[in-house]
C-alpha positions as CSV (number, residue, x, y, z in Angstrom):
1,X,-49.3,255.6,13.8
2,X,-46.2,254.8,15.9
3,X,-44.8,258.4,16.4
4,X,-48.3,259.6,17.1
5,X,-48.6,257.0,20.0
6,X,-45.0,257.2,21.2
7,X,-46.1,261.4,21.4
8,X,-48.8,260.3,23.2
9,X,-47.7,258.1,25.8
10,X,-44.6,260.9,25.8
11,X,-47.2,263.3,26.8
12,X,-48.5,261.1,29.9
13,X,-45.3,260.6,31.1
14,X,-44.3,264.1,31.5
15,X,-47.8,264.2,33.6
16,X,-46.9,260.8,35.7
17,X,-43.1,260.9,36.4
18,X,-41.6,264.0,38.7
19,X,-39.5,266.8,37.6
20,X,-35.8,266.7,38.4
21,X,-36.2,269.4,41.5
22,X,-38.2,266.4,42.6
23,X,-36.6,263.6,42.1
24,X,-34.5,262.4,45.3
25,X,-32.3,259.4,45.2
26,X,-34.5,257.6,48.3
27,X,-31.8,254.5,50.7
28,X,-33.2,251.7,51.9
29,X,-31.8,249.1,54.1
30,X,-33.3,245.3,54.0
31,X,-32.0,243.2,57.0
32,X,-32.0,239.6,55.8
33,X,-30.7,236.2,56.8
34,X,-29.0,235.4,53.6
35,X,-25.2,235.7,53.9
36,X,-23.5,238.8,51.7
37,X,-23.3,237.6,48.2
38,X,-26.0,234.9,48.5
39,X,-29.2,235.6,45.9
40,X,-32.2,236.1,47.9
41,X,-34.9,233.9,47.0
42,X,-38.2,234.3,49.4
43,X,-36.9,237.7,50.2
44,X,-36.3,239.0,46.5
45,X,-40.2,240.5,45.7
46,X,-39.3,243.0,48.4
47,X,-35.9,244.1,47.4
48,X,-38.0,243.9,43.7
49,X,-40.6,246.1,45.0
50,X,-38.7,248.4,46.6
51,X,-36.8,249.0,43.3
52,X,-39.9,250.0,41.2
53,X,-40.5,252.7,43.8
54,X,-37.1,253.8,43.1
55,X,-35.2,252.9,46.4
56,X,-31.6,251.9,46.6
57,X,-32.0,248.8,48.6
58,X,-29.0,248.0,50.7
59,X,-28.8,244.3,52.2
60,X,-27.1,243.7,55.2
61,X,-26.6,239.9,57.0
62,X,-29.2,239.7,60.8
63,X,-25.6,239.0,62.2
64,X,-23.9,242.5,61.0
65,X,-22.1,244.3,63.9
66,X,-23.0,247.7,62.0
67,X,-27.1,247.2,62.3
68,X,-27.9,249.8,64.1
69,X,-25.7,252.8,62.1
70,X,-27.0,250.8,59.3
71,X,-30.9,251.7,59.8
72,X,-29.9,255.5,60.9
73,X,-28.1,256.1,57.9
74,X,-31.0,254.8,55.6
75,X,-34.4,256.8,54.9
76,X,-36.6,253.4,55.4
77,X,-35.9,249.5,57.0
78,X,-37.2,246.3,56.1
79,X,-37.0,243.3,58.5
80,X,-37.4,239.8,56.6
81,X,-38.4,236.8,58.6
82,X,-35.7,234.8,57.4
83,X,-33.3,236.5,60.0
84,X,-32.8,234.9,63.4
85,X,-34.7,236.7,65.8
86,X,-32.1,236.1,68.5
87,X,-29.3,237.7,65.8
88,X,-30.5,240.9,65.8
89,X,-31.7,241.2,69.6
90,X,-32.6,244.4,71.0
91,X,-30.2,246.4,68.7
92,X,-32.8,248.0,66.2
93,X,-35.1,249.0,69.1
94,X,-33.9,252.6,69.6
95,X,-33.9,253.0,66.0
96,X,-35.6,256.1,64.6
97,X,-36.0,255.2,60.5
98,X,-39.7,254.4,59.5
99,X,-39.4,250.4,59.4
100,X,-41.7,246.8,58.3
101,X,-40.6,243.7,60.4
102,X,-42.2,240.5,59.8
103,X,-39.6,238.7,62.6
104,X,-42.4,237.9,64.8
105,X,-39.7,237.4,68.0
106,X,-38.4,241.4,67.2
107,X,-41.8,242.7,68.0
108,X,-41.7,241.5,71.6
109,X,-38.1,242.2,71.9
110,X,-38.6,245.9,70.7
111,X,-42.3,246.4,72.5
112,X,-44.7,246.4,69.7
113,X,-46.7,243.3,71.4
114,X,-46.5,241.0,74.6
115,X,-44.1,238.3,75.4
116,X,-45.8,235.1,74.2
117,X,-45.5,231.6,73.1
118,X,-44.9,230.2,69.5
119,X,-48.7,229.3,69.7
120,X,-49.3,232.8,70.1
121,X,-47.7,234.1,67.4
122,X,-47.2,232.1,64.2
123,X,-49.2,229.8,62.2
124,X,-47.4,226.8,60.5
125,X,-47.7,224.0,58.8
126,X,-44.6,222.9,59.6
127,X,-44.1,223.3,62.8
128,X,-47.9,222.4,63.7
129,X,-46.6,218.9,62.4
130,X,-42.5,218.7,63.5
131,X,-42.8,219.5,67.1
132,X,-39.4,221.1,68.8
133,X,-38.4,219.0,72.0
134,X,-38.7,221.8,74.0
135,X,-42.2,222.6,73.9
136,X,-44.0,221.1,76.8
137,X,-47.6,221.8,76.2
138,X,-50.4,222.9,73.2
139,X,-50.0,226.5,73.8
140,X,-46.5,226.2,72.4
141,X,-47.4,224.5,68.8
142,X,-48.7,227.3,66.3
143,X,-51.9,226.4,64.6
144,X,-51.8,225.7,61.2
145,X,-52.5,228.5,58.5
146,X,-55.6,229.7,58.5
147,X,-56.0,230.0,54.9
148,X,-55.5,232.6,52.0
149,X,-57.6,235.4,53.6
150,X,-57.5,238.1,56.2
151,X,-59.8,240.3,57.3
152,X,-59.7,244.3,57.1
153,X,-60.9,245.5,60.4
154,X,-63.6,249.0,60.0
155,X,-61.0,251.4,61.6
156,X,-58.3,249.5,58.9
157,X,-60.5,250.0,55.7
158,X,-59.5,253.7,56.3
159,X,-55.7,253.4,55.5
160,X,-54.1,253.2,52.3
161,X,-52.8,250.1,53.5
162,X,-56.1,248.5,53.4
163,X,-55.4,248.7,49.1
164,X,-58.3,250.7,48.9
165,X,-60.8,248.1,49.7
166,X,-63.5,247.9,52.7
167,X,-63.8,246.1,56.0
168,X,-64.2,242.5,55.6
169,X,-62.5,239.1,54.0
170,X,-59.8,240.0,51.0
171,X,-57.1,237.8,49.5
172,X,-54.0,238.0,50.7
173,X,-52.3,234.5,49.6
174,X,-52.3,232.5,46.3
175,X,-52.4,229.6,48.6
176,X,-53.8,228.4,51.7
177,X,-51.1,227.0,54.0
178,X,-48.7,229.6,53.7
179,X,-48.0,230.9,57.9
180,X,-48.4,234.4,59.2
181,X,-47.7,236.5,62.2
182,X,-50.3,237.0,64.6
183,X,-50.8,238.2,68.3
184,X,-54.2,238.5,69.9
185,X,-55.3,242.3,70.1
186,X,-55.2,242.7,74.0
187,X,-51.4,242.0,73.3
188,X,-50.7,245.1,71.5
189,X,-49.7,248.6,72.9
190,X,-52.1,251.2,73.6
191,X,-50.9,253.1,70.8
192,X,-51.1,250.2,68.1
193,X,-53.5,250.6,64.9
194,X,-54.9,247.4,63.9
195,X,-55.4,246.9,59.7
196,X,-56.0,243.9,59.7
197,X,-57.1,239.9,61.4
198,X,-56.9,236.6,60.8
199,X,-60.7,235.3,60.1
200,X,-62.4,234.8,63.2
201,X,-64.1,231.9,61.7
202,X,-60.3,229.7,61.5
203,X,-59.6,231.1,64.6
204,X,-61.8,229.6,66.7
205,X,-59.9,226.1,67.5
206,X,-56.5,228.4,68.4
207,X,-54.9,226.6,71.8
208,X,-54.8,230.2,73.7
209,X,-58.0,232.2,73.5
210,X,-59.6,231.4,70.9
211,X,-62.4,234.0,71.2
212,X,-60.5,236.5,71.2
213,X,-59.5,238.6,67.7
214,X,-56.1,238.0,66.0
215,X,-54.1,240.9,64.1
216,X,-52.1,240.1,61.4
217,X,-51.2,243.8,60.5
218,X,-50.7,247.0,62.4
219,X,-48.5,249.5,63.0
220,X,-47.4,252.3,65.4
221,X,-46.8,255.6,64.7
222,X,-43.8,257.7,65.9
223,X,-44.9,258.5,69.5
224,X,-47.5,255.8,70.1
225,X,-47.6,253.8,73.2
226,X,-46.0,250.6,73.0
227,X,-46.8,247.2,74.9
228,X,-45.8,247.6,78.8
229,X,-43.0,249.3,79.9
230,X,-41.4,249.9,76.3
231,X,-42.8,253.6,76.6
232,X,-43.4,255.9,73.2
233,X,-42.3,254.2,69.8
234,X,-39.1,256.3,68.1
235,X,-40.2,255.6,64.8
236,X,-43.3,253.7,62.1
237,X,-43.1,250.6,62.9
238,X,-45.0,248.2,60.5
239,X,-46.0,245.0,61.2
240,X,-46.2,242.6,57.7
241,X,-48.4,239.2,58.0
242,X,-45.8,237.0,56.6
243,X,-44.5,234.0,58.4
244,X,-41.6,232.2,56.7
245,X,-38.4,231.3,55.6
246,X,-35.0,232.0,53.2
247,X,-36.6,229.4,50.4
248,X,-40.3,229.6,51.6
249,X,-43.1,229.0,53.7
250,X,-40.9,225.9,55.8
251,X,-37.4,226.0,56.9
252,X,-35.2,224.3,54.6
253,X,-32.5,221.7,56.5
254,X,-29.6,224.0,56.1
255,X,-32.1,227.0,58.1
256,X,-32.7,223.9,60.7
257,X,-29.6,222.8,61.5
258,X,-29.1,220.9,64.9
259,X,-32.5,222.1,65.7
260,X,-34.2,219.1,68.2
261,X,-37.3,218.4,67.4
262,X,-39.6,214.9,69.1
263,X,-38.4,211.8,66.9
264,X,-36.4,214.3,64.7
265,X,-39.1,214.8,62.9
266,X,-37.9,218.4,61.5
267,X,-34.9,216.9,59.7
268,X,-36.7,213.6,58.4
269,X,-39.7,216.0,57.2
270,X,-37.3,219.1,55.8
271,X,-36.3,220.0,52.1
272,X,-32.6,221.2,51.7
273,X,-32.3,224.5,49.9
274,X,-31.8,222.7,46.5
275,X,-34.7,220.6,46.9
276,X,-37.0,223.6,47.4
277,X,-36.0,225.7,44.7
278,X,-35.8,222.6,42.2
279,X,-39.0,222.3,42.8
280,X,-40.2,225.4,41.0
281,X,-43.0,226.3,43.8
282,X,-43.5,230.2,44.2
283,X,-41.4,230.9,47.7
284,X,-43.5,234.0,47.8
285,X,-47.1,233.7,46.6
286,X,-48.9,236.8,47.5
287,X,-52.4,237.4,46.1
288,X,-52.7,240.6,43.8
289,X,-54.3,242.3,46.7
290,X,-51.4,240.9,48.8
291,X,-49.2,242.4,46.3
292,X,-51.1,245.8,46.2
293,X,-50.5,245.9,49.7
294,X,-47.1,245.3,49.5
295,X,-46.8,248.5,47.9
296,X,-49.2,250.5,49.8
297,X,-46.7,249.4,53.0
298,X,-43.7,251.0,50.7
299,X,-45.3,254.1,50.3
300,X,-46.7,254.6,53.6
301,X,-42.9,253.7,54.6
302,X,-41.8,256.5,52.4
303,X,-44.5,258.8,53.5
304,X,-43.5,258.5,56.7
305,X,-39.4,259.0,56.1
306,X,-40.5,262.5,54.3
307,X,-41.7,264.0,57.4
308,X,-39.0,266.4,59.2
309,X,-36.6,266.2,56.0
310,X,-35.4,269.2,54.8
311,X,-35.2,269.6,51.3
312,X,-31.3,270.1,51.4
313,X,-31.2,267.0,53.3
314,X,-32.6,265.0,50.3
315,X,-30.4,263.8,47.5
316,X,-31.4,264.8,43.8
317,X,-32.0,262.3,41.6
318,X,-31.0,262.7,37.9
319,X,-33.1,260.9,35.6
320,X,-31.3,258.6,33.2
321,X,-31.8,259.5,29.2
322,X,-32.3,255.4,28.9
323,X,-34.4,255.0,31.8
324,X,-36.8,257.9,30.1
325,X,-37.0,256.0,27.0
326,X,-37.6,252.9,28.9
327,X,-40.6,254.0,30.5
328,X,-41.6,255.4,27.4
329,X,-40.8,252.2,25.3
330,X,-42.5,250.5,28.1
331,X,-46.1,251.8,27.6
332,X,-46.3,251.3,23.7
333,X,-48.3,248.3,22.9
334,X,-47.0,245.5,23.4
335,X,-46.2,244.1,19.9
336,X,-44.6,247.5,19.1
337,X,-42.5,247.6,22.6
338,X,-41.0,243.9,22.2
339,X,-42.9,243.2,25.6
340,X,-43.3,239.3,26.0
341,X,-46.5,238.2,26.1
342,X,-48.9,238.0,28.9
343,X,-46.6,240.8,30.7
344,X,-49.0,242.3,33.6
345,X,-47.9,246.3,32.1
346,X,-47.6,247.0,36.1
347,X,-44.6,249.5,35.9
348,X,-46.9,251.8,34.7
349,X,-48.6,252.0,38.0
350,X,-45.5,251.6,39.8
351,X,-44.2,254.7,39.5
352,X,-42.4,256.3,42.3
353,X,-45.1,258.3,44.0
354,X,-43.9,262.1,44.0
355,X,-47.3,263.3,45.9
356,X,-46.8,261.5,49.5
């Protein structure tokens, strides 16, 4: 019964994974805040999900002098939120690789939305509640979360980044307070392609229009019209919901430092680093769909690096004897594969995909 199974699932395999003439060995570079060396902690389902798609993930610190050679020299980019907006300035903006940013501050910096307030942008529980000294009026607090959901707009619902599900509410979050990136849609760039908005139903009490829809998730191709005077975008640019930190949805103290906030607030209300992952809450709680989408944004990414590459610009891959019999040990059931149980059996699914 075993051999007959292992044959079987074999078989599949041959059908699922690509042949070696295929197979390229695909870079990609993850800007982060962590220091070199440092474990990644609310970053690590990316550089995780970029792996089962069979990327080399390269991570490089927001305050690297070698950014911008960096993103050239890599097929895709991924911007974490966990940088410092201010670290990594303008010096991405003329870069051409197909790239996700979820630094809020770099899409204003680089044209993919207006200059705006912190109110305009974020949601946060946090900072709703620790005020920093600076701001002087309502339009400078972010709201607080608006909840687990967002909503996939009509055009959206016909993108594979939609997860394959139609216009209207779907789970993004596990949770309901976690923050995300947001900017009102007369904010974007001609050129921009909205996916997805907040709900306009927790929306509604925002301190800057209020009436007015909120996107969460777009993108730009190469050549679209960016915000103002930021002209024609040099590369995909993808936009990912996520407001948050190294360790989580709030700063941790260390992230904080000497930041002033009224009554110092932010350092009486903060967690240090140890704190937060001691407590065993999930940094990183995205909903299946969340999850789904997550990979949809990896493909589309590599999709998008494929265009204009020559095949003798690619790198072959050579497949691994192990890693065959990996996959291959992978899909047997689970009492014959030593898989523990209550594994979700998702690397089956997560193969690289060979058809974009």
């Amino acid at each position: 019964m075993r051999s007959s199974m292992l044959f079987a699932f074999a078989s599949i395999l041959l059908l699922c994974v690509p042949t070696a003439a295929q197979q390229y060995e695909w870079t990609a570079l993850f800007v982060v805040g962590s220091p070199p060396g440092e474990p990644l902690y609310a970053d690590l389902v990316y550089k995780e999900r970029l792996e089962r798609q069979a990327y080399t993930v390269t991570l490089i610190q927001d305050i690297d002098t070698g950014l911008e050679a960096a993103c050239e020299a890599h097929d895709i980019m991924l911007v974490s939120a966990s940088i410092g907006g201010d670290n990594v300035g303008t010096k991405l903006n003329a870069c051409t690789t197909p790239q996700m940013i979820w630094e809020s501050r770099l899409y204003t910096l680089n044209g993919m939305q207006a200059e705006v307030e912190e109110a305009e942008r974020v949601t946060s529980a946090f900072f709703h509640e620790n005020h920093e000294s600076a701001w002087t009026g309502p339009e400078q607090v972010p709201p607080l979360p608006t909840g687990p959901e967002f909503r996939i707009t009509k055009d959206g619902s016909g993108s594979p980044l939609a997860g394959g599900l139609d216009a209207g509410k779907a789970d993004f979050w596990t949770v309901g307070d976690y923050g995300m990136n947001y900017i009102d849609v007369s904010q974007l760039g001609k050129g921009a392609h909205v996916v997805a908005i907040l709900p306009p139903s927790t929306t509604s009490k925002f301190p800057v229009n209020p009436e007015g829809k909120k996107a969460t998730f777009f993108y730009y191709e190469k050549g679209d019209e960016l915000y103002g005077h930021f002209g024609k975008s040099p590369a995909f640019r993808l936009s990912w919901p996520v407001f948050g930190f190294k360790y989580g949805a709030n700063p941790s103290c260390e992230e904080l430092g000497t930041l002033e906030c009224v009554d110092n607030s932010c350092q009486d209300n903060c967690q240090t680093k140890a704190q937060i992952i001691s407590s065993g809450v999930n940094p990183m709680p995205l909903s299946c769909h969340g999850m789904q989408t997550l990979d949809s944004a990896i493909s589309t990414l590599t999709k998008e690096a494929r265009k204009g590459k020559k095949p003798q610009q690619q790198k072959p891959q050579q497949q691994k004897p192990h890693q065959q019999k990996s996959l291959i040990q992978r899909h047997l059931p689970d009492e014959e594969a030593g898989i523990p149980e209550g594994s979700d059996g998702a690397a089956f699914i997560q193969m690289p995909r060979a058809d974009l």
